[in-house]
ROGU-731099 format. One record per atom (N, C-alpha, C): residue in one letter; atom name; x, y, z. Coordinates in Angstrom, 1 decimal, decimal comma, padded with zeros to 4 digits. Example, Ala and Ser with C-alpha at 12.3 -4.5 7.8 and 13.67 -1.06 7.14 Angstrom:
<vexlums>
  gudo  bake       X       Y       Z
     A     N   013,2  -005,7   007,8
     A    CA   012,3  -004,5   007,8
     A     C   013,2  -003,3   007,8
     S     N   012,8  -002,2   007,1
     S    CA   013,7  -001,1   007,1
     S     C   012,9   000,0   007,9
</vexlums>
This chain:
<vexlums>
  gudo  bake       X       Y       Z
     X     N  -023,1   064,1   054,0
     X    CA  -023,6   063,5   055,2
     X     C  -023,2   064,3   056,4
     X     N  -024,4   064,9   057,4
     X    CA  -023,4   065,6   058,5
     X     C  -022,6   065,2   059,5
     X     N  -021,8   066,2   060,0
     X    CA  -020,7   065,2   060,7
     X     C  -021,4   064,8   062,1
     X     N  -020,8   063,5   062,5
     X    CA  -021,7   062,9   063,7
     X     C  -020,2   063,3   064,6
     X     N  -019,1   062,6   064,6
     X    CA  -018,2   062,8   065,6
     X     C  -018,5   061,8   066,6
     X     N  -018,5   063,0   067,8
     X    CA  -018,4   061,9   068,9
     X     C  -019,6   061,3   069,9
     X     N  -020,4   061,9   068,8
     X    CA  -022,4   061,5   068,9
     X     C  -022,7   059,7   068,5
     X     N  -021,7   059,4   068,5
     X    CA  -021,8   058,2   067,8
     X     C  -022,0   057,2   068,7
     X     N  -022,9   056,5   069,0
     X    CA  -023,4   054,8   069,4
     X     C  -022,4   053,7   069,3
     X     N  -022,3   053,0   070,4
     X    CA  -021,6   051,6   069,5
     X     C  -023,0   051,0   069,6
     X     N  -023,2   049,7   068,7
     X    CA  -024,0   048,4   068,8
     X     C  -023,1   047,3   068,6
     X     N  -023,2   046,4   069,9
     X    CA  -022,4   045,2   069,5
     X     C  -023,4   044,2   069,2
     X     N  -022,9   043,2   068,0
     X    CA  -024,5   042,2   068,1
     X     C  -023,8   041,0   067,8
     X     N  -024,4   040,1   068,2
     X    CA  -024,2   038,9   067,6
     X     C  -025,4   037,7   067,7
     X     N  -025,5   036,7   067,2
     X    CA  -026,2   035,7   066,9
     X     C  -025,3   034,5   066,5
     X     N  -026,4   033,3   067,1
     X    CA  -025,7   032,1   067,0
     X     C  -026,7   031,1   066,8
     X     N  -026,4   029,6   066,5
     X    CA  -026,9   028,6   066,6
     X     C  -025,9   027,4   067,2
     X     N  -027,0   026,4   067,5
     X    CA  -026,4   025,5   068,0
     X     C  -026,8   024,2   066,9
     X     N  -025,9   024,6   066,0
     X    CA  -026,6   023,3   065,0
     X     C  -026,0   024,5   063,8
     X     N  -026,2   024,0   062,6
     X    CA  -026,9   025,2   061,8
     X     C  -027,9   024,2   060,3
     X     N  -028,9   024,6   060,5
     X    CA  -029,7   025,1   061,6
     X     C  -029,6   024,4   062,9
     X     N  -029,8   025,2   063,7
     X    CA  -030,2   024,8   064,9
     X     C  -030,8   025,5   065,9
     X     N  -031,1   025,4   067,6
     X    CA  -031,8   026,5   067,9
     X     C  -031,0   027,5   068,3
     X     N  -031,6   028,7   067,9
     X    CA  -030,7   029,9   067,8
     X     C  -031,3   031,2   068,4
     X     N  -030,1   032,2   068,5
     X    CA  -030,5   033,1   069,7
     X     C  -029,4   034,5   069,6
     X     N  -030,3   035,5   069,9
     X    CA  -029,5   037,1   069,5
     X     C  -028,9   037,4   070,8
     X     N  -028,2   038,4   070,6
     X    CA  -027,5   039,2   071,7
     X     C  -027,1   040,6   071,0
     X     N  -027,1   041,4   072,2
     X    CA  -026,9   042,5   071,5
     X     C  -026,4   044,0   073,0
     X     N  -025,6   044,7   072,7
     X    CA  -025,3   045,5   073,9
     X     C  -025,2   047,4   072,9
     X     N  -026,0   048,3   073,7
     X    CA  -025,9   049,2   072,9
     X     C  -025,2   050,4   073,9
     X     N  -024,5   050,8   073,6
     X    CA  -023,6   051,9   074,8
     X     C  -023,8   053,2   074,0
     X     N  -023,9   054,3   074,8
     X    CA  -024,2   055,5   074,0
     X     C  -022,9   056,2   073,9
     X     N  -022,5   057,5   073,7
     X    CA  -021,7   058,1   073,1
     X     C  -020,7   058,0   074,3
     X     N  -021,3   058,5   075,2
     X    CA  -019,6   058,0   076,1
     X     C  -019,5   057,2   076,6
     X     N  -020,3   055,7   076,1
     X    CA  -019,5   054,4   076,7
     X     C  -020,8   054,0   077,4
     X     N  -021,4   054,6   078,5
     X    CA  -022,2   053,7   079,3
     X     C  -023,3   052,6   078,7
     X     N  -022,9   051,4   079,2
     X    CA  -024,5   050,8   078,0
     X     C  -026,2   051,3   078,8
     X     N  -026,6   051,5   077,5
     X    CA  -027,9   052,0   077,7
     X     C  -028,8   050,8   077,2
     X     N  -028,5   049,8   076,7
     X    CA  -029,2   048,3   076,2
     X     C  -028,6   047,2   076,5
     X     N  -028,6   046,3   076,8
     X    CA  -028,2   044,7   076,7
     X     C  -029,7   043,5   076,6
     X     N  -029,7   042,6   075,5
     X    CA  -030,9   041,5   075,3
     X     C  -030,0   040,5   075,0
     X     N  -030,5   039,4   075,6
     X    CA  -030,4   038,6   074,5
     X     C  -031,7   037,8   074,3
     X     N  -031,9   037,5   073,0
     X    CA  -033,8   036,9   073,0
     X     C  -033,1   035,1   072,3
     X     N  -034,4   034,4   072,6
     X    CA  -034,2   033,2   071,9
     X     C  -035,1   033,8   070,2
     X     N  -034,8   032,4   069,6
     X    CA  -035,4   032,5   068,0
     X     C  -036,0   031,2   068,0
     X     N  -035,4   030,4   068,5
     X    CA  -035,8   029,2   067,5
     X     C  -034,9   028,7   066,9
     X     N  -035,4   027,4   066,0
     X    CA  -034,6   027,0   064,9
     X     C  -034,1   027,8   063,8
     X     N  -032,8   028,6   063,8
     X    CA  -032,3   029,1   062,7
     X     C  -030,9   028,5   062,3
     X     N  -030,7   029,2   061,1
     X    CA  -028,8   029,1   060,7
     X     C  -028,4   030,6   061,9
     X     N  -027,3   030,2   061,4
     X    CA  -026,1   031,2   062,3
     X     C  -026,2   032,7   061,2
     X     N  -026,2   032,5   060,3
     X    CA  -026,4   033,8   059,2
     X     C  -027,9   034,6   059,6
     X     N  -028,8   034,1   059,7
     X    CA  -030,2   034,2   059,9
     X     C  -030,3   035,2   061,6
     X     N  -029,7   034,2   062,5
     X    CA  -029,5   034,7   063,6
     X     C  -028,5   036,1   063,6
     X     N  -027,5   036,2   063,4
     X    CA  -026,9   037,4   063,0
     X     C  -027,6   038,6   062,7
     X     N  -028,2   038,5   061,4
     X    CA  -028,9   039,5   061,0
     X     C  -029,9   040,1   061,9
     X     N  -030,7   038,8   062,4
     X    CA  -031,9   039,2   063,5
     X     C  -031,2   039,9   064,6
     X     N  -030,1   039,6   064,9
     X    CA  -029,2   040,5   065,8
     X     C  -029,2   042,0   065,9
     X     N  -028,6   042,1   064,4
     X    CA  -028,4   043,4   063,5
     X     C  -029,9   044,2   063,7
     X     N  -031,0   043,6   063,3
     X    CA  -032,1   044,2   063,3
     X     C  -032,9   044,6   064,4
     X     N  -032,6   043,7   065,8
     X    CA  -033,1   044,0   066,8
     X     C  -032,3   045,2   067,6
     X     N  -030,7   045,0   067,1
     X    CA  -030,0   046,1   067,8
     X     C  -030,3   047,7   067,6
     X     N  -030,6   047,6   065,9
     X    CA  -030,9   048,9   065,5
     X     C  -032,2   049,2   065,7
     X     N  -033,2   048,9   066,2
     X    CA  -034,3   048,9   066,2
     X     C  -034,0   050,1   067,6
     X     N  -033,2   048,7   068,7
     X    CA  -033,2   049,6   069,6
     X     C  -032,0   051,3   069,5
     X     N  -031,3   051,1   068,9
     X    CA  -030,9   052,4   068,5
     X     C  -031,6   053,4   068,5
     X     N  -032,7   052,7   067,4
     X    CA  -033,6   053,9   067,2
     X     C  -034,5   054,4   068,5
     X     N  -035,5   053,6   069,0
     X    CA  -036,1   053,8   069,9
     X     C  -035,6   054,9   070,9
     X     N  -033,7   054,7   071,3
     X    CA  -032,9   055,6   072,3
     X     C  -032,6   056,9   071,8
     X     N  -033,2   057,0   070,0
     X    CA  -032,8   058,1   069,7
     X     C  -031,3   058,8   069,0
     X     N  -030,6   057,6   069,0
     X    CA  -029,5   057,4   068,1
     X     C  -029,4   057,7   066,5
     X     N  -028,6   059,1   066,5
     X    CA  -028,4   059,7   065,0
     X     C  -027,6   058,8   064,1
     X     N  -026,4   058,4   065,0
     X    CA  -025,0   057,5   064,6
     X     C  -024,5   056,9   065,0
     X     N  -024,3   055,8   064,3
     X    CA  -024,4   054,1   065,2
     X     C  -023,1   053,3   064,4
     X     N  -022,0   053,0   065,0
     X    CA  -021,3   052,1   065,0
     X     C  -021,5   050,6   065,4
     X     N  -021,7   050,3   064,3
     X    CA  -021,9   048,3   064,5
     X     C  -020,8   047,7   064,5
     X     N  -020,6   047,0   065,4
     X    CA  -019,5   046,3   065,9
     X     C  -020,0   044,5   066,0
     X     N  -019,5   044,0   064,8
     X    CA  -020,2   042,6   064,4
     X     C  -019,7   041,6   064,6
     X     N  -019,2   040,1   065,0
     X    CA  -018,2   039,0   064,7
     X     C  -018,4   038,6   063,1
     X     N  -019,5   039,1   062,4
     X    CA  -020,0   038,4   061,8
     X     C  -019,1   039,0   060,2
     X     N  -018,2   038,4   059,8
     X    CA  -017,9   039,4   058,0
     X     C  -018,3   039,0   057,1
     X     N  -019,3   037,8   057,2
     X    CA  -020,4   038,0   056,0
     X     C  -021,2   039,1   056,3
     X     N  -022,0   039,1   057,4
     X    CA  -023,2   040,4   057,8
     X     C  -022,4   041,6   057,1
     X     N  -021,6   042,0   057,8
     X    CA  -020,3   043,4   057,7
     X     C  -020,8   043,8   056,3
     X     N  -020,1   042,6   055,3
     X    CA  -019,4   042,8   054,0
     X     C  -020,6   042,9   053,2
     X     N  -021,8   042,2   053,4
     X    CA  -023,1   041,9   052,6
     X     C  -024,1   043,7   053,0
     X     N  -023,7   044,0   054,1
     X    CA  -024,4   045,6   054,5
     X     C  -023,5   046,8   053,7
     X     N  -022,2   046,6   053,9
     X    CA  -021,2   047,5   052,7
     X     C  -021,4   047,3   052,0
     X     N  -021,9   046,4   051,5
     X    CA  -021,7   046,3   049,8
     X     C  -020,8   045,8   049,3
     X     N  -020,3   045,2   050,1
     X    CA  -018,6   044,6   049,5
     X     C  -019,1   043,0   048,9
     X     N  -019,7   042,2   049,6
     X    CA  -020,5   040,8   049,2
     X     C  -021,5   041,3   048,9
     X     N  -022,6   040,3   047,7
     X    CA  -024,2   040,5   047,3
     X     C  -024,1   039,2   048,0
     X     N  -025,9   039,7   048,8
     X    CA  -026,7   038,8   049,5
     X     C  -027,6   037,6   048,0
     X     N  -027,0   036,4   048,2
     X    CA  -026,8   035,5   047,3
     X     C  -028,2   034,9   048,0
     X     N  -028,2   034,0   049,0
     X    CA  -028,9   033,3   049,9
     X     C  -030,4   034,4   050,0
     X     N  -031,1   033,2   049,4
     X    CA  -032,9   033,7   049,6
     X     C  -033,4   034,1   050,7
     X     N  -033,1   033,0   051,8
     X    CA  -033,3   033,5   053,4
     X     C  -033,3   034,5   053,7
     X     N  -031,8   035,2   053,3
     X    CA  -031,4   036,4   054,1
     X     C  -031,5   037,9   053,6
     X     N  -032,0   037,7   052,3
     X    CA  -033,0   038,6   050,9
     X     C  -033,5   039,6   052,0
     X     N  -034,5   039,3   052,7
     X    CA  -035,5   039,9   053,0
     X     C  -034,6   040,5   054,6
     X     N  -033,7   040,0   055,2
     X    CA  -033,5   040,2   056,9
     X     C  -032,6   041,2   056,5
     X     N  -031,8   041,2   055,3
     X    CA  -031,0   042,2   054,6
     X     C  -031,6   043,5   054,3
     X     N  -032,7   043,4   053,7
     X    CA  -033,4   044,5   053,2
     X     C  -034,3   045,4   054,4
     X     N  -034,2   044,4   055,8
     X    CA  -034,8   045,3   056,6
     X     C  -033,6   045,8   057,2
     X     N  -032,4   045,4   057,4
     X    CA  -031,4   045,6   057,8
     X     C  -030,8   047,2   057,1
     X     N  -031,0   047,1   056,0
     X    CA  -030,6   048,4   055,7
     X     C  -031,6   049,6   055,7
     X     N  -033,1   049,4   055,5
     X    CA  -034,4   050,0   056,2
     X     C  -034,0   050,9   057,0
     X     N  -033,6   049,3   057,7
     X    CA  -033,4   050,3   059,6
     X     C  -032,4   051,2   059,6
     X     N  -031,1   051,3   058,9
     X    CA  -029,8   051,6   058,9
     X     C  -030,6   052,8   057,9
     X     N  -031,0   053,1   057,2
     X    CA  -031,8   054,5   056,5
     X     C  -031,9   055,4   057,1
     X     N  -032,4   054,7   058,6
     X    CA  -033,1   055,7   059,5
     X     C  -032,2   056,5   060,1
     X     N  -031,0   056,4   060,3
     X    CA  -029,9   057,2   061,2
     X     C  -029,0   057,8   059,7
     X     N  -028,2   058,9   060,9
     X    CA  -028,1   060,0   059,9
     X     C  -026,2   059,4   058,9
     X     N  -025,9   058,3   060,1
     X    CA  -024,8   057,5   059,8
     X     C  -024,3   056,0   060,5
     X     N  -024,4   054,9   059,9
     X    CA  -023,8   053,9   060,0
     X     C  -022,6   053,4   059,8
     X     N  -021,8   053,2   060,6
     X    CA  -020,8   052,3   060,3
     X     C  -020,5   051,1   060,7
     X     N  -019,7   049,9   059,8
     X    CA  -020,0   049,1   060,4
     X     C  -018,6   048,1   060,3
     X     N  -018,2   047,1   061,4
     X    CA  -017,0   046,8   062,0
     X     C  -016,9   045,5   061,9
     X     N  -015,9   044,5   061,1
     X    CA  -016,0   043,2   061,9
     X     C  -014,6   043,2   062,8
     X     N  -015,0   042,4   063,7
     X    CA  -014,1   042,0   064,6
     X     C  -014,3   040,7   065,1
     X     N  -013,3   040,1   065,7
     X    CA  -013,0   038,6   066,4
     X     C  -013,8   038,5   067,2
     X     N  -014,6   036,8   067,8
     X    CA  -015,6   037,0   068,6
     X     C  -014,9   037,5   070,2
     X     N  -013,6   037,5   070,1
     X    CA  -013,3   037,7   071,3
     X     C  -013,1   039,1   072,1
     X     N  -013,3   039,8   070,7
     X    CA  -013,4   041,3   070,8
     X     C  -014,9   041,5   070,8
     X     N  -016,3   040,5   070,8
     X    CA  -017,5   040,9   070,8
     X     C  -017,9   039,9   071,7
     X     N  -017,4   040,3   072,9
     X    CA  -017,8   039,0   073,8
     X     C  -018,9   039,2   074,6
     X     N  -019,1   040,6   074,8
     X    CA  -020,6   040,7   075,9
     X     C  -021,8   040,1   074,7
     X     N  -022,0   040,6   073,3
     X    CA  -022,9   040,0   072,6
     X     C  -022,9   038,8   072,9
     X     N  -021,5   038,1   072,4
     X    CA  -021,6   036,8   072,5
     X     C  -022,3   035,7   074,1
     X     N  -021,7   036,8   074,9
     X    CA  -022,2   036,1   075,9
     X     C  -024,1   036,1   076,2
     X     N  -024,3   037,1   075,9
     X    CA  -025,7   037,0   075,9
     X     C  -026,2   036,0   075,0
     X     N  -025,9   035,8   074,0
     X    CA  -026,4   034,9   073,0
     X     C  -026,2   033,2   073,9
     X     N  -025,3   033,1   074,3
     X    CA  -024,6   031,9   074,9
     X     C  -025,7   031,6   076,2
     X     N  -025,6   032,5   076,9
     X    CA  -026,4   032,5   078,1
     X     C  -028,1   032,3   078,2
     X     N  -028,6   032,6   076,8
     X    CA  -029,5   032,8   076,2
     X     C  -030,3   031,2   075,8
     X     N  -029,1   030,9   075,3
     X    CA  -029,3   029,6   074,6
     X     C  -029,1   028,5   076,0
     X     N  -028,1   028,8   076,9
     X    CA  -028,0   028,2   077,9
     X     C  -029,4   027,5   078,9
     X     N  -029,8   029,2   078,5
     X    CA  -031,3   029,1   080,1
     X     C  -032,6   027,8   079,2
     X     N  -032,7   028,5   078,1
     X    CA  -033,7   027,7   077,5
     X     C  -033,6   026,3   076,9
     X     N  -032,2   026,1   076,6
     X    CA  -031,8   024,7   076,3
     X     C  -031,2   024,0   078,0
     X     N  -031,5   024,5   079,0
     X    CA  -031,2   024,0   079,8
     X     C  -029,4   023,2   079,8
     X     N  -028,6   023,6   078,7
     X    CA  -027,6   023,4   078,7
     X     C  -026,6   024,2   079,3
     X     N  -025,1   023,9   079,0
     X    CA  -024,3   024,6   079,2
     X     C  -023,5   025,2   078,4
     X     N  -023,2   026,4   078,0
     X    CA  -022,5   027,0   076,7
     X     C  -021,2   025,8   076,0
     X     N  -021,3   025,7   074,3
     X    CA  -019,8   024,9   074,4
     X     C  -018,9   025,2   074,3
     X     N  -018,6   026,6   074,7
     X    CA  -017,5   027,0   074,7
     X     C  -016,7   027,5   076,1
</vexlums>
């Protein structure tokens, strides 16, 4: 694999529901190699699970990766199902997420290296906040946290 170094992307993503299922919503922040972010979304979904949402996270962040032209992308996730089910460390058990999985690593084909992180949501808080904010505007509510 060639070496990326310090060519490397972060993507922070996350996804959530309010329910599970419930209605649910991505976030995602993409910063390029020296730090500046070059992306932030957050989109609604709809009625999903929290796993479901995640992934769609995963898949909209790399998407935009790609689009910016990103060789090498560090994923930075709350999520250690997502993490461990993309390493290979967990098999994707759950039918649902069969298919959000298999695009997941599709997209992850495309770059010349992926790696990928779990960490505390409090160490992924701009995703998180977008996701929150997200769900905020359209549910007319207030985040519960």
């Amino acid at each position: 694999m060639p070496e990326t170094g310090s060519q490397v992307w972060t993507l922070r993503c996350d996804g959530g529901s309010r329910g599970n299922p419930g209605p649910g919503a991505i976030g995602y922040v993409l910063s390029d190699p020296l730090g500046a972010e070059r992306e932030a979304r957050g989109e609604y979904l709809g009625p999903v699970t929290n796993n479901v949402a995640e992934y769609q996270a995963l898949n909209a962040g790399l998407e935009a990766a790609a689009r910016h032209g990103a060789r090498a992308v560090r994923v930075v996730m709350d999520s250690e199902l997502v993490v461990r089910q993309m390493t290979g460390e967990y098999r994707v058990k759950n039918e649902g997420l069969k298919p959000l999985h298999a695009e997941a690593r599709r997209r992850a084909a495309g770059f010349a290296e992926v790696t990928y992180q779990s960490v505390l949501r409090d160490e992924n808080a701009a995703a998180d906040r977008l996701v929150n904010e997200t769900l905020d505007k359209v549910l007319g509510t207030e985040s519960p946290r």
